[in-house]
N, C-alpha and C positions, 0 to 999 in steps of 0.2 A: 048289623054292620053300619049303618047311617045315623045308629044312636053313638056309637064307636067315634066316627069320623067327627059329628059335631063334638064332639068329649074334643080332640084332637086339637082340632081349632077353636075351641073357644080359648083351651090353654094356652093355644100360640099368640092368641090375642091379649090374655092377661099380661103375659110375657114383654110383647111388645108396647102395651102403655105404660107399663115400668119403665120401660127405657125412655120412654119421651119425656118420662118428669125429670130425670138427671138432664139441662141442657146443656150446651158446653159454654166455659166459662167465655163471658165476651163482654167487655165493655160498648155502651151499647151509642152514651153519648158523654161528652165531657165540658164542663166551662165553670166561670168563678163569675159570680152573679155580684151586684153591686150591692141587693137586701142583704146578702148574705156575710159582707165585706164592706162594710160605715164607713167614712173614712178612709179606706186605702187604695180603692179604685173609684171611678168616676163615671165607665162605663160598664158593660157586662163583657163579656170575652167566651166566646162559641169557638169550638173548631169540631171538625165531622173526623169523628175517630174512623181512619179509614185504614192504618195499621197500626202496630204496636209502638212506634213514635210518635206521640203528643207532643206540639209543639206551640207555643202562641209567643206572642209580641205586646211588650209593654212599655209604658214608658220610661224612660232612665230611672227615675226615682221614686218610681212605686215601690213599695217595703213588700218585698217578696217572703218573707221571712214566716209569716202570720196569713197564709192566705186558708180560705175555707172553699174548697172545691162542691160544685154539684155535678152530679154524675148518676147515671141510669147504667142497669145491666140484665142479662137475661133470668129470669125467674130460681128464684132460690141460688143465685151466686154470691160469694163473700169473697169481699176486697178487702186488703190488708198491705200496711204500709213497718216497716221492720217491725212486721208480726203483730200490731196495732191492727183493730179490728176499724174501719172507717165507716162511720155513719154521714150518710147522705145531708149535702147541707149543712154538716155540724163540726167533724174532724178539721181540726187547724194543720198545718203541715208547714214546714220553710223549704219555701221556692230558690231560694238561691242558687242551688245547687238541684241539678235533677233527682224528681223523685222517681222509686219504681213502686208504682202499684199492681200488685200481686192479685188476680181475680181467680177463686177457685170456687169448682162444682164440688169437691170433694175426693174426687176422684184426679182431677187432671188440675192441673195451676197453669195461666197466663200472665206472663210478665209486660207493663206496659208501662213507658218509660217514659214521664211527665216532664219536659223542658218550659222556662222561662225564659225569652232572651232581651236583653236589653236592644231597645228601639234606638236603631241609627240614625234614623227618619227624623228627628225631633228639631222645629221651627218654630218660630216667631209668625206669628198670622194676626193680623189685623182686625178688628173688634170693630162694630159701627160708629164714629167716631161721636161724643157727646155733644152735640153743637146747641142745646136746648135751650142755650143762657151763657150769659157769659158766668168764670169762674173766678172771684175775688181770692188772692191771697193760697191760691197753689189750690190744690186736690188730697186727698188722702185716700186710700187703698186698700182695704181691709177684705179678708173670708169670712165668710158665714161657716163658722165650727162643725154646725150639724149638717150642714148641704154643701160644702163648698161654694157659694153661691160670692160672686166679687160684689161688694161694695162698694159706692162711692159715697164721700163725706166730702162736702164746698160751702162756701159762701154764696148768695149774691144778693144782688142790691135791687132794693123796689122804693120809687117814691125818698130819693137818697136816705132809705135805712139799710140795715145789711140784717139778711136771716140765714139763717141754717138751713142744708137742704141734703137730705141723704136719700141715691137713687141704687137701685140692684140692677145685676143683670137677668131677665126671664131666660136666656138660650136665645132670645130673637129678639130685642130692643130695652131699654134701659127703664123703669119703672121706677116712678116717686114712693118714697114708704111717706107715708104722710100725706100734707098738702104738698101740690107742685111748686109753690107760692113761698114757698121757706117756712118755718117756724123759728120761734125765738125772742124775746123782746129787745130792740136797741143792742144787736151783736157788734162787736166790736169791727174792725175792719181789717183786726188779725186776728193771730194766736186761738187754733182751736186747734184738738183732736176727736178722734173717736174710736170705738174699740166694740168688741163682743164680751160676753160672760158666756161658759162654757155652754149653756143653753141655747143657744142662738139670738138674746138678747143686743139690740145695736144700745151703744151710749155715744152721747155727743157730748164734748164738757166746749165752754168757751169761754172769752174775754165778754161780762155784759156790762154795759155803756148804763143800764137803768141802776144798777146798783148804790146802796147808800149803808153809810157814810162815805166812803169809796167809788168813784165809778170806776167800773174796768174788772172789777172782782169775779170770780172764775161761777158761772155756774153751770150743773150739769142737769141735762134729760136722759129719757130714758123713752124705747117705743113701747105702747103698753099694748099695742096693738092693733089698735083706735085711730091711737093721738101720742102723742110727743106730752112727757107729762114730768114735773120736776123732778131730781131726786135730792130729798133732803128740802133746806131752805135756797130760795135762790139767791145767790152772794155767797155762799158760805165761807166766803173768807174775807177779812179785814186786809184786805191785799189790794194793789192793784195788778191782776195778774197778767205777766206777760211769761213766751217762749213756753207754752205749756206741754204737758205731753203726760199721757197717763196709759194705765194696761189694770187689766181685771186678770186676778187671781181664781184659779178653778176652786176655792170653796167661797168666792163670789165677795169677797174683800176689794174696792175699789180704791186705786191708789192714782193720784194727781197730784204732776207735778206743776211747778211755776217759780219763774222771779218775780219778786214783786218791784215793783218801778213807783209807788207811790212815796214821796217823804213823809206823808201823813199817817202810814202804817204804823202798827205796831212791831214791826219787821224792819231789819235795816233793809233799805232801798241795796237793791241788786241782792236781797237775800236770797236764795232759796228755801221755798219753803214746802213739804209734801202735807198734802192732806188726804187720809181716809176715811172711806164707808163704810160702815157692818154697822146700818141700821142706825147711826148717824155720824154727822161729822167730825175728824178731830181734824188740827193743823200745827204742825208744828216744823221748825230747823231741822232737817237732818242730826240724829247724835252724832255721826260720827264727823259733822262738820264742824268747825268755832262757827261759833256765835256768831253770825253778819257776815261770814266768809261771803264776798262777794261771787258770783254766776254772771255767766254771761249765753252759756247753752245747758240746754237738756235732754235729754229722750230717755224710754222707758221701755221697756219689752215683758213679756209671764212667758213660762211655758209652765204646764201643770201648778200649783199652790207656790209656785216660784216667780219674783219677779227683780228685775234687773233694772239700774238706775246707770247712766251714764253724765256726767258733767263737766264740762270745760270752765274752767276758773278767770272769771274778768281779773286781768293783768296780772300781779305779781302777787304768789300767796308761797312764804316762806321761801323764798328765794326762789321758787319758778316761778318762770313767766306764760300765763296761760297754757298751764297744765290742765291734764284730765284726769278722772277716778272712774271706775265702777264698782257700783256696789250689789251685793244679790241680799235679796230679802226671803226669808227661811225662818218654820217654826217661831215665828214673832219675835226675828231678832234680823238685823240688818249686819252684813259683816263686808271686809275691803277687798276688792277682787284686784283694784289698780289704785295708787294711790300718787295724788297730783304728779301724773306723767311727766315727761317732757322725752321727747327723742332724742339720744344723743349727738351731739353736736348739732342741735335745730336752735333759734331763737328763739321760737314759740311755737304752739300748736295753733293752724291755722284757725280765724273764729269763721270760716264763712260755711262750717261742716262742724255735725255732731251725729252720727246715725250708728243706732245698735241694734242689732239683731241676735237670735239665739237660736240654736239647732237642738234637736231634742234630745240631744243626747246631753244637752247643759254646755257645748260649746259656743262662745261668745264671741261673737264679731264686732268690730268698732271700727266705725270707717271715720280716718281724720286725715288732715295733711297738716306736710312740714314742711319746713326748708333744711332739713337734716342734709340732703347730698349737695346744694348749692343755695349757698345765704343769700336770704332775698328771695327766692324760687322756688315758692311752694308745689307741693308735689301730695296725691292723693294718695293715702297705705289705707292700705287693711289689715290688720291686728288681728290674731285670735286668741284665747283663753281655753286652754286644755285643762277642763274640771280634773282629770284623772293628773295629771302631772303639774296641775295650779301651779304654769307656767306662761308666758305671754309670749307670742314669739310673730314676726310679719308673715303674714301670709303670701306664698310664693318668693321669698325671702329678700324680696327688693319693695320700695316706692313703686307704684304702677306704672311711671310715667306720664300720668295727665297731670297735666299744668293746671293750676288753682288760681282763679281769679277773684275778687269779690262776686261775681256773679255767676259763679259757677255753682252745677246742682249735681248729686250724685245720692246713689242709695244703694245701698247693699241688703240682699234679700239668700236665705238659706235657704235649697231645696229637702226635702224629708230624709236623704241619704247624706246629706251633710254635704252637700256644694254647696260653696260660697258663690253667688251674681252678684255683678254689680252692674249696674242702670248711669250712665252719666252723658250731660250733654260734651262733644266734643270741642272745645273752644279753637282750635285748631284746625277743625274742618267743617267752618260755618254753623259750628253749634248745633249739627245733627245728632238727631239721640241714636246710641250704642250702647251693646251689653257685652259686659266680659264672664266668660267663668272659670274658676281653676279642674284643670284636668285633673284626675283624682292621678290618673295614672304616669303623666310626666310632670303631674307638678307643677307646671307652668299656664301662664294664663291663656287665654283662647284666645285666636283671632277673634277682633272687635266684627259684632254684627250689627248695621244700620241698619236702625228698624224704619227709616223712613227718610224724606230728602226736605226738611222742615228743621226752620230753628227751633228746639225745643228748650223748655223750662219746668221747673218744679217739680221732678221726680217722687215717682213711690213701686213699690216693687213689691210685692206676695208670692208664695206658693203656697199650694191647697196642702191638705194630707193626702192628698191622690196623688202629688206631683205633677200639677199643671199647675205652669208659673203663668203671674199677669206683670205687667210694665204699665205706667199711667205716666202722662206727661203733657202740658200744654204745648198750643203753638202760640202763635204769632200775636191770634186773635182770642188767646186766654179760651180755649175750646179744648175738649179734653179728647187726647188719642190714649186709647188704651188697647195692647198686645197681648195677644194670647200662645203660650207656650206647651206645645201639647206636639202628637205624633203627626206626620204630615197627613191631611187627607188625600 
């Protein structure tokens, strides 16, 4: 009888560990980690799955579309997203819209219902401000591609010379890459950019004062990591190079622009003239310019193996008067995206602005003023260029309304979801700096937001691939304020 009984229960026991290994289906923890996701977020993002609505908050223009989820669940459960079986860590999914993730034992299925929502929260917050030195000849703005990480690019002057000086930001104070002390021999006392290559490489290009037979001839460094070290010869051009402005192409093609201002060139004076890198230099006119077509501005923008040329024409070229072009450069050919502008019914396109920007999806921004609505009273537009409909049309379909001075600054910067900022000082309200941006959904521009109660100058404006935007601008005392645009804390 006792052998009976143990027989009884030890079955009822097999019985019951059977059942403990089915457990039921649950998700256990959910969030979208930053290793996981390069580029598209900046933080990691946790929420405690506590029912079957997941929910999290992001910023306006994170690209929801490509997110890679990590997620934990109870022992031998399969998730699956429209019948897609999800591996941990690895499955891409589009957030736009709610996902439902489906967790099953086999036996029984849970539906758990993944929401995104755009952050309403999203401000302008103030940065330490740079006060290390003063800054000659404005600031420049740049990301670091593979970290987000902002960059500054300046001048300043030691011993009346002037050097080159690029600082990052750590998360908690501003750090010299290089000597604190500038690099650079005899830099001019303008005309510089600088830029990344798809690697996280910084380049500095400028006007250098040592150069011969020319002084002023553009040369560029590069950080090796070290030290600040040439690239190519330094002068590489028989120019004297002014209004420069250059961008590196993702298979690592460097392209710079300039006018040249010397009579002594081999270039007419106010030429433009672009020169390239791939292991060494060429320089040459623009094709699709004449010959000596006189310039008066420039700027340059890449996104992916694509880069974009904008230019404002000095005075009268074929019967416009200070027209603009853009060109896009593609497969090793340059083709006309705008050709010598002019606004209808404007006298000219203002020279005190030439600023371009480009959204990833290939739509082009160009920020100019006219006197289009009242002669004589320049007015700031922004332009955009629909690659799909390779049409040109104002964006928000008026002038902004800011009044353009000779010493007016303004920049336009594209968020990752294709909002157009723009950054301008307000000359009408003590030349405090303000940002506008267009509502995706009324179309119309934003109330202006003062980032600050200072006169400001010399604008530049970024956003990451994560969607946090930056503002840089001097004040008074050429000291650099820089804004940071992210969810409120």
């Amino acid at each position: 009888m006792t052998i009976g009984l143990l027989a009884i229960f030890s079955s009822c026991s097999d019985s019951n560990d059977e059942e403990v290994k089915v457990q039921d289906p649950k998700l256990l923890t959910f969030s979208f980690k930053v290793e996981n996701n390069q580029g598209i977020i900046s933080e990691d993002y946790t929420v405690n799955v506590t029912s079957t609505n997941i929910e999290f908050t992001m910023p306006a223009f994170v690209d929801k579309s490509k997110l890679v989820a990590t997620f934990t669940t109870n022992e031998d459960n399969v998730v699956l997203v429209d019948g897609v079986t999800q591996e941990n860590s690895v499955t891409v999914n589009d957030y736009t819209v709610p996902v439902d993730f489906i967790v099953s034992n086999g036996k029984t299925n849970v539906k758990y219902t993944v929401t995104i929502a755009k952050a309403s929260n999203m401000e302008w917050s103030s940065l330490p401000m740079f006060t290390s030195t003063t800054l000659y000849d404005g600031v420049k703005l740049k990301i670091n591609p593979t970290d987000g990480t902002p960059y500054m690019g300046f001048k300043i002057r030691e011993n009346e010379n002037y050097k080159m000086s690029v600082v990052k930001w750590n998360n908690t104070a501003w750090e010299a890459v290089g000597p604190s002390d500038g690099f650079g021999s005899q830099v001019s006392s303008s005309y510089f950019d600088f830029s990344f290559d798809k690697d996280g490489t910084p380049y500095v290009v400028y006007s250098d004062q040592s150069t011969s037979p020319i002084s002023g001839a553009a040369s560029l460094m590069k950080w090796g990591g070290s030290s600040w070290e040439y690239v190519g010869s330094q002068g590489f051009i028989e120019a004297q190079s002014q209004k420069i402005s250059m961008a590196i192409s993702n298979d690592g093609q460097i392209f710079v622009g300039q006018v040249n201002n010397s009579r002594n060139s081999i270039y007419a004076r106010n030429a433009f003239v672009l020169s390239t890198y791939a292991g060494s230099w060429a320089n040459a006119e623009l094709p699709l310019l004449s010959s000596g077509s006189p310039v008066y501005l420039c700027d340059m923008a890449s996104v992916g193996d694509k880069v974009y040329l904008a230019l404002l024409n000095r005075g009268t070229v074929n019967g416009v008067n200070y027209g603009h072009s853009v060109y896009k450069y593609e497969n090793g050919q340059w083709t006309t995206l705008l050709d010598n502008y002019l606004e209808p019914n404007a006298t000219q396109t203002s020279i005190v602005m030439l600023n371009l920007a480009v959204g990833a999806d290939g739509s082009v921004y160009l920020l100019t003023g006219d006197d289009a609505a009242t002669t004589g009273s320049y007015q700031l537009r922004l332009r955009k260029y629909d690659p799909q409909t390779q049409a040109w049309s104002t964006v928000g379909g008026n002038p902004l309304g800011i009044i353009l001075s000779t010493h007016s600054s303004a920049v336009v910067a594209v968020a990752p979801d294709g909002t157009p900022f723009v950054a301008y000082k307000d000359e009408a309200d003590q030349d405090y700096p303000k940002v506008i941006y267009l509502d995706s959904e009324t179309k119309q521009w934003s109330t202006p937001v003062k980032l600050a109660d200072v006169a400001a100058d010399n604008f530049d404006m970024v956003f990451s691939s994560t969607g946090i935007g930056y503002v840089i601008f001097t004040d008074a005392d050429d000291h650099a304020m820089i804004y940071k645009y992210d969810i409120k804390k």
